[in-house]
N, C-alpha and C positions, 0 to 999 in steps of 0.2 A: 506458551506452555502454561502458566503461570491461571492464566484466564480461565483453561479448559480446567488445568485439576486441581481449581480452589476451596472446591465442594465433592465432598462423597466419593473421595481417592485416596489411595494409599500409596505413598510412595516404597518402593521397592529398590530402587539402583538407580542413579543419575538423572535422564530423564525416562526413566521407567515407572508406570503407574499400574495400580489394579484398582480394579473400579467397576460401575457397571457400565456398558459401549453405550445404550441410549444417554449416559449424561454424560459422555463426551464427546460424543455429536450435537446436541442440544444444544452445552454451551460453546462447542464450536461452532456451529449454526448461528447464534448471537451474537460474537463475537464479528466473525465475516460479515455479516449483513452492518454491522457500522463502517465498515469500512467503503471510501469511494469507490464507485463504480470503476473498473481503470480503464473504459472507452471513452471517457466521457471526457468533452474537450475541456479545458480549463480556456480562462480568457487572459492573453498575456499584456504585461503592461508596454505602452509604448517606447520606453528604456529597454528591454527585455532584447538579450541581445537573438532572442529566437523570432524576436517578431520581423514580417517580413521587409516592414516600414525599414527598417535597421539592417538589411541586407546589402547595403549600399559600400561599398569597401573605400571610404573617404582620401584614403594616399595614393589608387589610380583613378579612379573614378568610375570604377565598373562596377556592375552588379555581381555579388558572390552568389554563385548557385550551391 
């Protein structure tokens, strides 16, 4: 919230603002666009108890699905 009405808002009540809509889209638009993409695989380490290497349940000795 903090990000979008840092500039050219007026606070009104809690998280209530007046302002003009194009510069709180704008800087909500800039905002979003830093952030990761959230499709996007990440690479895990091989500790990583999600990686598949690590799916091995070592007290029976089967695989966990």
């Amino acid at each position: 919230m903090d990000s979008i009405t840092r500039t050219g808002c007026k606070l009104v009540l809690n998280e209530v603002y007046e302002g003009e809509i194009s510069g709180f889209v704008e800087r909500g638009d800039a905002y979003f666009a830093l952030m990761p993409d959230p499709d996007s695989e990440r690479e895990l380490s091989e500790h990583s108890p999600l990686s598949e290497a690590d799916m091995h349940d070592e007290t029976n000795g089967e695989d966990v699905k």
